[in-house]
C-alpha positions as CSV (number, residue, x, y, z in Angstrom):
1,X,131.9,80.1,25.3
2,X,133.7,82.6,27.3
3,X,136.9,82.0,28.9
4,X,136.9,81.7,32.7
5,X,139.0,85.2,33.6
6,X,137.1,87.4,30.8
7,X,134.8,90.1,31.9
8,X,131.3,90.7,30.0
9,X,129.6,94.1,29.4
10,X,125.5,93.6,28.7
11,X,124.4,97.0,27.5
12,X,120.5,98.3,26.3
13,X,118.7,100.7,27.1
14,X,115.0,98.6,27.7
15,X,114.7,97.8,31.3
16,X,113.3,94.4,30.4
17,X,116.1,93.3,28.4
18,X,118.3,93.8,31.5
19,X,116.4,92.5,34.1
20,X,115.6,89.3,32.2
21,X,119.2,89.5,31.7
22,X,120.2,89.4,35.1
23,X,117.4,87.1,36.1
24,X,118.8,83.8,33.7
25,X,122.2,84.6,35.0
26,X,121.1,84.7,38.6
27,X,119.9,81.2,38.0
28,X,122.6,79.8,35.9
29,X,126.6,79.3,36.2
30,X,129.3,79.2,33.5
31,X,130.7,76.0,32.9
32,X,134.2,75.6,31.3
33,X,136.9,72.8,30.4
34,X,140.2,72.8,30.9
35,X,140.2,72.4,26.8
36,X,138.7,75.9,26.3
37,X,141.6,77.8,28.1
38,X,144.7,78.9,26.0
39,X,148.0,79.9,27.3
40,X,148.0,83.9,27.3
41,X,144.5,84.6,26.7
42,X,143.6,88.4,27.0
43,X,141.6,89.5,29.8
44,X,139.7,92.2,28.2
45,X,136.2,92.7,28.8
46,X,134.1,91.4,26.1
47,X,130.6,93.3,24.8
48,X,127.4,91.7,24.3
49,X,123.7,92.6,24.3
50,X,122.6,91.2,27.4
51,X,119.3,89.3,26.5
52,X,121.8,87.4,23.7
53,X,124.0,86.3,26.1
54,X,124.2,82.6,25.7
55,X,126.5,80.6,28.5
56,X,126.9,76.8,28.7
57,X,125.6,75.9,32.4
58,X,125.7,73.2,35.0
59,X,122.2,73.5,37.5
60,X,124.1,72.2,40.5
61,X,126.0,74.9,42.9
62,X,124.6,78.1,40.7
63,X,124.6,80.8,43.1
64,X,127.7,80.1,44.5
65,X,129.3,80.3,41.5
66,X,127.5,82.8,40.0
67,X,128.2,85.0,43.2
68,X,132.1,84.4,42.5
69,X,131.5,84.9,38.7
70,X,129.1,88.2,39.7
71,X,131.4,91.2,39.1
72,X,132.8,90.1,35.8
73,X,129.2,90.1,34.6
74,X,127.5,93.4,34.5
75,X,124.3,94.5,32.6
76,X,124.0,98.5,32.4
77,X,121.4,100.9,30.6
78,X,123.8,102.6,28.0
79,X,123.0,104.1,24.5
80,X,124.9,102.2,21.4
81,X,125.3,105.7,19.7
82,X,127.7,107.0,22.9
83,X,129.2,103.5,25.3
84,X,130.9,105.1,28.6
85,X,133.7,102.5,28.1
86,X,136.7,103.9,27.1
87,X,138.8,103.3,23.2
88,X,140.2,99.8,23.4
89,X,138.4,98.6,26.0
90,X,137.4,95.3,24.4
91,X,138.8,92.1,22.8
92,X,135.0,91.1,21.3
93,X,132.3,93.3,20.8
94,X,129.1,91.8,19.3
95,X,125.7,93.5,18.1
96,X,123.1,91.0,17.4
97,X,119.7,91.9,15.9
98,X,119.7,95.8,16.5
99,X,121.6,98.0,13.8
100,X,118.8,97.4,11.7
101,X,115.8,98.4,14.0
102,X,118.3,102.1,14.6
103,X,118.7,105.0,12.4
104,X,122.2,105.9,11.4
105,X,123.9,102.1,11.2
106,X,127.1,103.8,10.7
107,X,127.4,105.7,13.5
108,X,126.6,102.6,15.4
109,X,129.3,100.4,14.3
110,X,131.5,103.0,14.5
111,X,131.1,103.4,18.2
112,X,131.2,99.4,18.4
113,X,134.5,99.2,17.0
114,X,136.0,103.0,19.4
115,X,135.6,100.7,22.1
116,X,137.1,97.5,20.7
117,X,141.3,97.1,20.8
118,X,143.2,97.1,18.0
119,X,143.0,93.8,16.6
120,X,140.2,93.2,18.4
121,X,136.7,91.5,16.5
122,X,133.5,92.6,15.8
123,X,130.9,90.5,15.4
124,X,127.2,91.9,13.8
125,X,124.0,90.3,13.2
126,X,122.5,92.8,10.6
127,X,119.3,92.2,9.5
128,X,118.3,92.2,5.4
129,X,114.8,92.1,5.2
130,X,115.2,91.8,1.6
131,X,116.5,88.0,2.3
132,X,113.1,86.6,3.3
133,X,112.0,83.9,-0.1
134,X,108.8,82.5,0.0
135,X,106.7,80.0,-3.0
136,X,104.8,82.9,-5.1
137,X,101.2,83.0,-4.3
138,X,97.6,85.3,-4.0
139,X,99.1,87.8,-2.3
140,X,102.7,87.5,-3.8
141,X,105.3,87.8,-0.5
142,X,107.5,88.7,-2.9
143,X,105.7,91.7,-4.0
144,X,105.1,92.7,0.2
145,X,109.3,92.4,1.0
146,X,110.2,94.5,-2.0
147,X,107.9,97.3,-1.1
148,X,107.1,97.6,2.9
149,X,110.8,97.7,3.7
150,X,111.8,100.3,1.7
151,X,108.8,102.3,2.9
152,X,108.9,101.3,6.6
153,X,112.7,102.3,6.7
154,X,112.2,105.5,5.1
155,X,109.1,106.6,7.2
156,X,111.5,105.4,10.5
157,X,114.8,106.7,9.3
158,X,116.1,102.9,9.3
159,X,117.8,100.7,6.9
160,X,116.2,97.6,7.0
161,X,118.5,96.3,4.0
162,X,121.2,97.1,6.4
163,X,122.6,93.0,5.8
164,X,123.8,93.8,2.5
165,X,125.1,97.0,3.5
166,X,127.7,96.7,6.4
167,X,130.3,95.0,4.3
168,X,130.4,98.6,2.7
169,X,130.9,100.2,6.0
170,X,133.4,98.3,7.2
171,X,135.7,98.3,4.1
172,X,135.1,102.1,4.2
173,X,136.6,102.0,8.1
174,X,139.3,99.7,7.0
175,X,138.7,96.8,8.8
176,X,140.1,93.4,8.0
177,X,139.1,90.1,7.7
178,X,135.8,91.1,6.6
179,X,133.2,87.9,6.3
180,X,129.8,87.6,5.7
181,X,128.1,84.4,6.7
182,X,124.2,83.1,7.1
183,X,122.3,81.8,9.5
184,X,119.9,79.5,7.2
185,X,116.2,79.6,8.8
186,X,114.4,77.3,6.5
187,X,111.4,74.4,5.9
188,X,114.1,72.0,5.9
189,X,116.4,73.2,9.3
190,X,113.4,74.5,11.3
191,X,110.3,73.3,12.3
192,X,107.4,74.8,10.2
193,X,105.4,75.6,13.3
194,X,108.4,77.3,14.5
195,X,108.7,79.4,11.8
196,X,105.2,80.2,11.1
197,X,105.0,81.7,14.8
198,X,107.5,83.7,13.8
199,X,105.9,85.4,11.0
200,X,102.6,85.5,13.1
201,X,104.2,87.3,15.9
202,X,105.6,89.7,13.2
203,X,102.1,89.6,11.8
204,X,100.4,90.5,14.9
205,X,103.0,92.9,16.0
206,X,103.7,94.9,12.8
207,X,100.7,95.2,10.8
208,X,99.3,98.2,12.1
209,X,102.7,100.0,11.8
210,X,102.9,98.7,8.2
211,X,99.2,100.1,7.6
212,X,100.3,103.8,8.9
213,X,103.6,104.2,7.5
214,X,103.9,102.1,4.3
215,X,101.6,102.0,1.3
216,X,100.2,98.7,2.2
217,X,97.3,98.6,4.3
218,X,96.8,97.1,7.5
219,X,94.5,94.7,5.7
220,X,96.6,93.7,3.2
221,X,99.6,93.3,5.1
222,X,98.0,90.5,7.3
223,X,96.8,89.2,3.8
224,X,100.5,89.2,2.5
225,X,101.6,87.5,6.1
226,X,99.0,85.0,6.3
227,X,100.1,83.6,3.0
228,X,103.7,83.6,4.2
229,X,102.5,81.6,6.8
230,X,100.4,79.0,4.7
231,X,103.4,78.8,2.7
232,X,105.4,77.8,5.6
233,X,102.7,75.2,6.8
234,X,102.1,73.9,3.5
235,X,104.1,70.6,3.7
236,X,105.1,70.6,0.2
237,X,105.6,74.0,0.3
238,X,109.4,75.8,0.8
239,X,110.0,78.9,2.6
240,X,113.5,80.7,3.9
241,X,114.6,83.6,5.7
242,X,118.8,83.9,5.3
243,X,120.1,86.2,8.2
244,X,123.5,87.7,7.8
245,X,126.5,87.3,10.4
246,X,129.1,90.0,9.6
247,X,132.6,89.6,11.5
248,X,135.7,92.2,10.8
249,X,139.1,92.7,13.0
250,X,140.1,95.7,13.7
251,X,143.9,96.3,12.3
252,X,146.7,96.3,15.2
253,X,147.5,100.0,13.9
254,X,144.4,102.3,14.2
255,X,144.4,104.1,11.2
């Protein structure tokens, strides 16, 4: 929920993300309640990746609103490693799904927090692709996530253990407030076919890249995933992937 004054910056730099960005919006309007406001609320601009911006909408009047709403919403074609916004220039600054798929992390979140004010919040969805548990079985998943993304990362100059690994950088940048939650994505909280299409679009997307930069073939890659997947259809069978959300404040005093 945003409140109704604050601003939003949607930055990436795929074309696709920003048009289908600016195509939901076109369609749908904010909705608030009077219970969401608070005396005194800032009116910074608040940074998000534009295809994760989630708004609660109402489908009557939408492009009326939205045409009101319009120039406090703005999706631009920036690079993470150098935002044009200027220090400070944002109470919220979020990062969902990316800082993993990137080299240098740290550069990253240092950027992310430049242009967030003093006392300001980050918020990071890092990736740990260490953090995916299946049932063992012939090929072991276990075996597969201990070895391809150690080799992946190295071969793409990524870390895709980069979960574990922000709390370090942000106690090394002296943040506060530091928490590290999960998003649980289970047998038990998800539907099996929902998950199992995940793993087959990572399947289907990956294996080839897996085959040229990792140890693991092509072949055996879509061996290790199709067992992931059985293991997630199996009905008796128990599979989860735990995704970390990372928040930290920045201190009032920039060190």
């Amino acid at each position: 929920m945003v409140f109704p004054r604050a601003s939003v910056l949607g930055v990436d730099v795929i074309d696709a993300h920003l048009e289908l960005a600016r195509t939901r919006y076109a369609r749908l309007t904010p909705s608030f309640h009077p219970s969401t406001r608070k005396r005194g609320a800032r009116r910074r601009p608040r940074l998000v990746p534009p295809h994760r911006v989630r708004l609660s909408l109402p489908r009557e009047s939408s492009r009326s609103r939205g045409a009101r709403r319009g120039p406090r919403l703005r999706f631009e074609h920036q690079s993470i490693f150098e935002l044009k916004e200027a220090d400070g220039s944002f109470d919220l600054t979020v990062c969902r799904h990316v800082i993993h798929s990137i080299p240098h992390p740290e550069r990253v979140i240092a950027e992310l927090a430049r242009v967030t004010r003093p006392g300001g919040y980050l918020h990071l969805i890092p990736e740990d692709y260490g953090m995916l548990h299946f049932q063992r079985g012939t090929p072991d998943p276990e075996d597969f996530w201990h070895r391809a993304p150690a080799s992946f990362g190295a071969a793409t100059e990524t870390d895709l253990f980069i979960g574990r690994n922000t709390f370090s950088i942000l106690a090394a940048m002296n943040l506060e407030q530091i928490t590290v939650d999960y998003i649980i994505v289970d047998t038990l909280r998800v539907p099996r076919e929902t998950f199992a299409a995940i793993i087959e679009a990572w399947r289907d997307g990956y294996a080839g890249a897996i085959g040229e930069l990792t140890p693991i073939t092509r072949e055996a890659a879509v061996a290790y995933f199709d067992q992931m997947i059985a293991n997630i259809r199996n009905p008796r069978g128990y599979a989860v992937w735990m995704v970390p959300v990372v928040s930290a404040r920045l201190p009032r005093q920039r060190v």
